[in-house]
C-alpha positions in Angstrom: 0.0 0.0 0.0 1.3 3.6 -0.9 0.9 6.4 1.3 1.7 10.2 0.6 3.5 11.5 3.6 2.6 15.4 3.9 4.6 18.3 5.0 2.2 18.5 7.9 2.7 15.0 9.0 6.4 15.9 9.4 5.6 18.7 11.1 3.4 17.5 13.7 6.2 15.0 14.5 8.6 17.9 15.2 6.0 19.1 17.7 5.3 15.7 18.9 9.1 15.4 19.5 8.6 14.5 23.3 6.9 11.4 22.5 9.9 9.6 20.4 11.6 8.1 23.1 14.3 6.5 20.6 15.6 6.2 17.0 18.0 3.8 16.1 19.5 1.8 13.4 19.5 -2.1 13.7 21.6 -4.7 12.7 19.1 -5.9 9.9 19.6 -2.7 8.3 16.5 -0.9 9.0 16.2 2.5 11.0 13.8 2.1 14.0 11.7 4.4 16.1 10.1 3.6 19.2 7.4 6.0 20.4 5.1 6.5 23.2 1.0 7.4 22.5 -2.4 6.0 24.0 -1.5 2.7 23.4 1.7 3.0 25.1 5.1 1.9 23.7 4.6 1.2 20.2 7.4 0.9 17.1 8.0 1.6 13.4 10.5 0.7 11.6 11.7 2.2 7.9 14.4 1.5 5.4 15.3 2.7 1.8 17.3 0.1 -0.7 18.2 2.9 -2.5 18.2 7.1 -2.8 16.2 6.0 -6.2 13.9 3.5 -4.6 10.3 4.4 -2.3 11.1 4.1 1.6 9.2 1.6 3.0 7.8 1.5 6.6 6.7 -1.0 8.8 3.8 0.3 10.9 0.6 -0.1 12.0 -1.8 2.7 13.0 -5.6 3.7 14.2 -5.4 6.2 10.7 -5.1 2.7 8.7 -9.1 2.7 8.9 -9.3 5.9 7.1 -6.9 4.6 4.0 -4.1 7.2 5.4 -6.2 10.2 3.8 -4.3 12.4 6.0 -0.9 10.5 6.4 -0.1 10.6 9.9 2.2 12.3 12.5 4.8 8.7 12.8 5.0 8.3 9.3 6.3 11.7 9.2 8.7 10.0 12.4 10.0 8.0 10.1 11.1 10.5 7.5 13.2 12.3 9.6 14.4 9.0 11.3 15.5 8.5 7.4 16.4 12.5 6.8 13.9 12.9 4.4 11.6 15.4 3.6 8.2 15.3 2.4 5.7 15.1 0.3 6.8 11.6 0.0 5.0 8.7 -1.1 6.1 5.7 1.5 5.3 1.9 0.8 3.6 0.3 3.8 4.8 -3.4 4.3 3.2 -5.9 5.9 6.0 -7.6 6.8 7.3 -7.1 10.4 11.4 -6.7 9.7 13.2 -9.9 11.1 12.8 -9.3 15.2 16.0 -11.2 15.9 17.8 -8.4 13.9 16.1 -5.6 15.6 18.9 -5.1 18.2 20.3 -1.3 17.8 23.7 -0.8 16.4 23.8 2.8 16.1 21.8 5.4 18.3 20.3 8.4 15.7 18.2 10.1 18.3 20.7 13.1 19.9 21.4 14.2 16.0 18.0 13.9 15.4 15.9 14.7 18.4 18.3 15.8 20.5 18.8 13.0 23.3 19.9 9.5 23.8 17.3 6.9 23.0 15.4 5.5 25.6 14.0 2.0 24.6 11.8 -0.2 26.2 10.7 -2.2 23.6 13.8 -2.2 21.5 17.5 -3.2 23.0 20.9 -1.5 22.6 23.8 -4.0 22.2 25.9 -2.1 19.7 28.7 0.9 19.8 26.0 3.5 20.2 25.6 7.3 18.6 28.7 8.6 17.5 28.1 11.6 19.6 28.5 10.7 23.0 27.7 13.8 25.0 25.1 12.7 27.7 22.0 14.0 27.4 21.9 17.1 29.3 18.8 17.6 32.2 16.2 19.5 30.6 13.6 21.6 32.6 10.1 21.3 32.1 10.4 25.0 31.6 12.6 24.5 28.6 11.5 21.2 27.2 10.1 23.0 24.2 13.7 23.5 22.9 13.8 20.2 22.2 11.5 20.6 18.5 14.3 22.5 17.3 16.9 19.6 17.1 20.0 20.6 18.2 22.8 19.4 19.0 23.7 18.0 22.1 26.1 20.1 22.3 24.4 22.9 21.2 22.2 22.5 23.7 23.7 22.1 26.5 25.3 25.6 26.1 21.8 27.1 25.6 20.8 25.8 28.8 23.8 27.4 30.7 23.1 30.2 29.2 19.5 30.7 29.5 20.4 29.5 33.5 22.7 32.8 33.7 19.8 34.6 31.8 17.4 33.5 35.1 19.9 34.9 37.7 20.6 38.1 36.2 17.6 39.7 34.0 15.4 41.8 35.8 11.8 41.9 35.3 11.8 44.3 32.9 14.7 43.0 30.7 11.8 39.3 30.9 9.0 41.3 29.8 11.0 41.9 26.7 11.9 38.2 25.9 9.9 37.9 22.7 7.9 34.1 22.3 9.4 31.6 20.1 7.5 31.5 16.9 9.8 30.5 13.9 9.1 27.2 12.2 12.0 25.8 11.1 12.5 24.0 7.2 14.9 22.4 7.7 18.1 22.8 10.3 18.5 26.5 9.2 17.6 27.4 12.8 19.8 25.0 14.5 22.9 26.6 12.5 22.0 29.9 13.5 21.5 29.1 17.1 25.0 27.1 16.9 26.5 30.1 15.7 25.2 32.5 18.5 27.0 29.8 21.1 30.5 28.9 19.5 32.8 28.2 21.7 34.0 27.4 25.0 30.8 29.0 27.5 29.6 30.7 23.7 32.5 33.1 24.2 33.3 32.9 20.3 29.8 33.0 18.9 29.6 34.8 15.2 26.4 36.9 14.6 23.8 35.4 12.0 23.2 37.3 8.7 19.7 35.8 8.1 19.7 36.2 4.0 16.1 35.6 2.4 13.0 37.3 0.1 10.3 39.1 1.9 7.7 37.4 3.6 10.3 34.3 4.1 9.7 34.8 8.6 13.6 36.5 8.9 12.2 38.8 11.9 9.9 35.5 13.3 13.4 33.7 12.8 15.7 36.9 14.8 13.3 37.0 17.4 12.9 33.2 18.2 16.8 32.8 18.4 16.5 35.8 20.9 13.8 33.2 22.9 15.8 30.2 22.6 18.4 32.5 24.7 16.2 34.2 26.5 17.5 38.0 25.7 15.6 41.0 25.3 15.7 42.5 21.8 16.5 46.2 20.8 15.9 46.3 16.8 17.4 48.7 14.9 16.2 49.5 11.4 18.3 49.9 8.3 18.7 53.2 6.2 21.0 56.4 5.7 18.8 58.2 8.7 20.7 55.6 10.8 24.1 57.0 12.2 27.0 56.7 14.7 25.4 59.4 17.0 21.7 57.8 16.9 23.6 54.4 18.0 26.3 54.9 20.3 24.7 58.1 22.0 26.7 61.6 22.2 27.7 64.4 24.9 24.4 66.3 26.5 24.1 68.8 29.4 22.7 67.6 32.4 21.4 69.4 35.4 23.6 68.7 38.2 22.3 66.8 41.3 22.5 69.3 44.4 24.3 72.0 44.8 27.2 73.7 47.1 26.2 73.6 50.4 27.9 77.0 51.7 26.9 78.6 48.4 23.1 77.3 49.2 23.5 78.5 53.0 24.7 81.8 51.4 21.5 82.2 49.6 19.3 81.3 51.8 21.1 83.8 54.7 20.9 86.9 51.8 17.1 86.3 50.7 15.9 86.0 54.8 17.8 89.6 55.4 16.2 90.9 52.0 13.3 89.4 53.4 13.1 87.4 50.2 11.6 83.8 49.8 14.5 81.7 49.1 13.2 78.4 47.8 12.2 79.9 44.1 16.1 81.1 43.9 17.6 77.7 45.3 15.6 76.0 42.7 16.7 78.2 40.0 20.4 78.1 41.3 20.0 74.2 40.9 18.7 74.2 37.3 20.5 76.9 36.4 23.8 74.6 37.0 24.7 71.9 34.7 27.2 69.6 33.7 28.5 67.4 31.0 27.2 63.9 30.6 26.6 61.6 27.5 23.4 60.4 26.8 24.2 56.2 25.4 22.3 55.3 22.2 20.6 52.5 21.5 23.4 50.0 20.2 25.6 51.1 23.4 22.9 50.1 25.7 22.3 46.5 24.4 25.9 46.0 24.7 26.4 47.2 28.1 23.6 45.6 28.9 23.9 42.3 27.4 20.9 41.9 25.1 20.1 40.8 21.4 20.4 43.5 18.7 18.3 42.6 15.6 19.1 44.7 12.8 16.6 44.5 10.2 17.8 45.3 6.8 21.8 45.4 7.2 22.3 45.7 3.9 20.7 49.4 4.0 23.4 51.0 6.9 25.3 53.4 6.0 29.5 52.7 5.8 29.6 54.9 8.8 27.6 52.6 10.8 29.1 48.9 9.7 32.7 49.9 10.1 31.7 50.6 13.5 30.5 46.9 14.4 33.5 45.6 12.9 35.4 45.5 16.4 31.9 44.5 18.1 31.7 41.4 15.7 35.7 39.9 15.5 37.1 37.7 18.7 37.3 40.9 20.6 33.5 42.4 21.2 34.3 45.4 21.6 33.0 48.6 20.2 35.1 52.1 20.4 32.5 55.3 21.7 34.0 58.4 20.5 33.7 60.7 23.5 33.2 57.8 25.5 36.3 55.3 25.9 36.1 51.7 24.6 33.6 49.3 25.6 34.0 45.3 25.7 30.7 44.0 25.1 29.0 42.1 27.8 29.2 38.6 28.1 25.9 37.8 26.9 25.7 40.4 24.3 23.9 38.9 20.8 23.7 40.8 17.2 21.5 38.7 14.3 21.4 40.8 11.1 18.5 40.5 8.2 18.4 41.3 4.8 16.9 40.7 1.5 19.6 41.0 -1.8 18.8 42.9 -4.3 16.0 45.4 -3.2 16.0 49.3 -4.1 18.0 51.1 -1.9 20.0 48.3 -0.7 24.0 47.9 -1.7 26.5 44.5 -1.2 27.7 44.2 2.0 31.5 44.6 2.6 33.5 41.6 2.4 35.3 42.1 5.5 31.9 43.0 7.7 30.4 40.1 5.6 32.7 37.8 6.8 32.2 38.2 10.1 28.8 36.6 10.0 27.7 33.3 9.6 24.8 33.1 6.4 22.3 31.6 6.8 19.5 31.4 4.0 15.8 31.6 5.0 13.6 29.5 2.8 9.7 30.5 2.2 7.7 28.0 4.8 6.5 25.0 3.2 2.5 25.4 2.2 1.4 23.5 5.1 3.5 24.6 7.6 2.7 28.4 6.6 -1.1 27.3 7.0 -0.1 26.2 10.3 1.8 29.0 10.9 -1.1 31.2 9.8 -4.1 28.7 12.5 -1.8 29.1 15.3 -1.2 32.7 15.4 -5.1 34.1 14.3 -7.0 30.7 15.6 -8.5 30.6 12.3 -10.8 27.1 11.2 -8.0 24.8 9.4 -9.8 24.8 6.1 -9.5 28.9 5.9 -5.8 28.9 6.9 -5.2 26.2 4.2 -6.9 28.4 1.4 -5.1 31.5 2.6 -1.4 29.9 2.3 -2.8 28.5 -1.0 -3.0 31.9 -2.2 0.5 32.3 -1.2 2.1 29.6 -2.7 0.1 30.5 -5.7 1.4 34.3 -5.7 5.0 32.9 -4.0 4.5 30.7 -8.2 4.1 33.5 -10.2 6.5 35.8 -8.3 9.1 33.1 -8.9 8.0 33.2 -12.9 9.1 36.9 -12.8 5.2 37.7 -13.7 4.8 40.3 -10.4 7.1 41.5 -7.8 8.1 40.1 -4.8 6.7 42.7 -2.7 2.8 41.2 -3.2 4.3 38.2 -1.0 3.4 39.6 2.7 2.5 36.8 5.3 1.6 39.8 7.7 -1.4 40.2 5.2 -2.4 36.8 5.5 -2.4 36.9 9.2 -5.1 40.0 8.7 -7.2 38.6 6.9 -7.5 35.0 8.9 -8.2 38.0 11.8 -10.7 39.9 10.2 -12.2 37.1 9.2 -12.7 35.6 13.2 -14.0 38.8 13.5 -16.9 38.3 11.2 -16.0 41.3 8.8 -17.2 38.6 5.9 -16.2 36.6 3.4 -12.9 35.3 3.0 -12.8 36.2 -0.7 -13.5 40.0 0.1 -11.6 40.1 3.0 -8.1 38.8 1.3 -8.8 41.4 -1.6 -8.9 44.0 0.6 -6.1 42.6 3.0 -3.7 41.6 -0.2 -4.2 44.0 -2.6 -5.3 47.7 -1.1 -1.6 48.3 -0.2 -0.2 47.7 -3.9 -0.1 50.8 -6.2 0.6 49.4 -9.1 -2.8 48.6 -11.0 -1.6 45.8 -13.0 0.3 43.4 -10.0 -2.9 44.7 -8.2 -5.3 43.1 -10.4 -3.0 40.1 -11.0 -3.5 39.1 -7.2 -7.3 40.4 -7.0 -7.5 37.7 -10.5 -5.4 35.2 -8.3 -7.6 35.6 -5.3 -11.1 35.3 -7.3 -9.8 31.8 -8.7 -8.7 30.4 -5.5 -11.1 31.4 -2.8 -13.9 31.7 -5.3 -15.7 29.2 -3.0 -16.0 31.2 0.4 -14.8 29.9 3.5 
């Protein structure tokens, strides 16, 4: 029997991740998974002759009575037990692999889920993962991590870190922790968050340049790395209005706190023979005296600080402004304050950088401030996973989240055909319309119209997605 694995099915295994308690392959040669739902411990097991040939998978499951019309969240297990992706049409066999073979040679689970295996129902007799690091203790507080695969490694150093995080944040630094919601691809986000922890204690971490065309989640994906590692974000926002002075802060005048005592006692003695109030002149005196202090920009403060600095659209900043990040982003961290001294960056200081190539106004990034990132592309979501996306942020029906990513994949299409712009691609515009339409404003047809197309100027892309809407939610939701 062949069954289509969906995007979805994969999916819902990443969030499902607590549930696989082990992956493993066997001496007979096939790659098992042993997973724990209502029925208890249960098992699959998969295999692949050849990259050419359909994966076939051992399995039985409560969605055999509907004929698989959905797939189903362990086949999806048992593509990334295999590293693949889907759609993927799998071959379900009826024959149970040889169980006298089915002792575990090699532990997959802490490259792929991010701890050791922990069978039951399968045994371990052979040499194990090649990555030994234990397993470190995960709070229940933090076991969401875990969907995000990384490495064991990895982390363990996010752990330590988000540990320090708890003991020295205060409450206001928290309530600007943003919520992790980036869905990864593929293990784009697991690079990135390697790269922000490189290093003995993360000491030699490299920023991220998150490279990728609008509407591709780059922000979503800045501000869950800042979650992951549990740092507040100050975003700063590309363009030639952005200089040195606006980020590293410059010299003010200051009133000065208090003033001489004998010349206050002076003034006071001189108004009472004058017969003179002499509060109004003391407070006068007092703002009337001022000093030189320097007021610390935005940039400054994250680094002193030890927060995340997202800058969205890098590739807009003036020379001015990258040649002052170079020292901030090389083995030394720190960043030199004319008018101010030099600063070494705190310990837990972060920089991510965004950008999409190519777009008006923009210019190639400088080799040397270039390489001090580590690139990372940022794919569009998969269809399903953007309809996901789009039900858990509104709380839309499924059916109305799966038409609206529809349209995007459809616009996403003919964007990619060079037939409009990119700049009709906006998932922002989905997530109003699911909104408005939980808020009964109407149909969905009307409502994506007006949500898609009222912000684009030019008549003909307008009425190329206004055409594109009619054909695909011609049926209202």
């Amino acid at each position: 029997m062949n069954v289509k694995v969906y995007p979805a099915n994969r999916q819902r295994a990443f969030e499902l991740i607590e549930k696989i308690k082990g992956i493993g392959r066997a001496a007979n040669g096939w790659t098992y998974v042993e997973y724990e739902d209502g029925r208890g411990r249960s098992i699959l097991a998969a295999t692949q002759a050849s990259p050419d040939s359909p994966v076939s998978v051992w399995h039985t499951c409560p969605a055999e009575k509907s004929g698989y019309q959905k797939g189903c969240w362990h086949l999806g297990a048992a593509l990334i037990a295999l590293g693949k992706d889907a759609p993927q049409v799998v071959e379900l066999t009826n024959s149970e692999p040889d169980p006298a073979g089915a002792d575990i040679v090699e532990d997959l689970a802490p490259n792929i889920i991010g701890h050791n295996s922990n069978f039951e129902i399968l045994t371990s007799g052979g040499t194990g993962s090649s990555q030994s690091a234990p397993l470190p203790v995960v709070p229940d507080e933090d076991s969401w991590l875990l969907k995000y695969r990384l490495p064991i490694s990895v982390l363990t150093k996010v752990l330590e870190f988000r540990e320090k995080q708890r003991r020295r944040l205060s409450s206001e630094q928290l309530a600007r922790v943003p919520k992790p919601e980036y869905i990864p691809s593929g293990m784009e986000f697991a690079r990135a968050v390697g790269a922000l922890v490189y290093g003995e204690g993360g000491d030699e971490w490299e920023p991220p340049l998150l490279i990728g065309p609008k509407g591709s989640g780059k922000s979503t994906f800045a501000e869950t790395l800042a979650a992951v590692l549990m740092l507040p974000v100050c975003k700063i926002f590309g363009g030639i209005d952005v200089n040195a002075e606006a980020l590293l802060g410059s010299k003010t005048l200051a009133p000065v706190e208090g003033i001489d005592v004998f010349l206050e006692a002076k003034l006071r003695a001189g108004a009472k023979a004058a017969g003179i109030d002499p509060e109004p002149l003391v407070q006068r005196l007092r703002g009337a005296q001022l000093r030189v202090s320097f007021e610390v920009g935005l940039l400054l403060n994250a680094v002193q600080a030890g927060e995340m600095v997202v800058i969205d659209e890098v590739n807009m900043l003036v020379p001015e402004v990258t040649s002052l990040l170079h020292g901030l982003l090389d083995w030394q961290k720190v960043l030199f304050v004319p008018g101010y001294g030099q600063v070494k960056a705190h310990e837990c200081f972060r920089l991510v950088a965004c950008m999409n190539p190519g777009y008006q106004g923009t210019h190639p990034l400088n080799e040397a401030f270039q390489d001090r990132f580590r690139s990372v592309q940022v794919p569009h979501l998969p269809q399903n996973t953007l309809a996901e996306l789009i039900r858990m942020k509104t709380g839309c029906p499924e059916g109305v989240a799966a038409q609206l990513a529809n349209v995007f994949a459809a616009l996403s299409e003919r964007v990619k055909n060079g037939d409009i712009s990119d700049r009709v691609l906006s998932v922002r515009s989905l997530l109003r319309a699911a909104r408005e339409h939980m808020d009964g404003y109407g149909e969905l047809r009307e409502i994506a119209r007006s949500a898609l197309v009222e912000g684009i100027d030019d008549k003909f892309e307008a009425d190329q997605v206004a055409d594109l809407i009619e054909a695909h939610l011609g049926v209202t939701a």
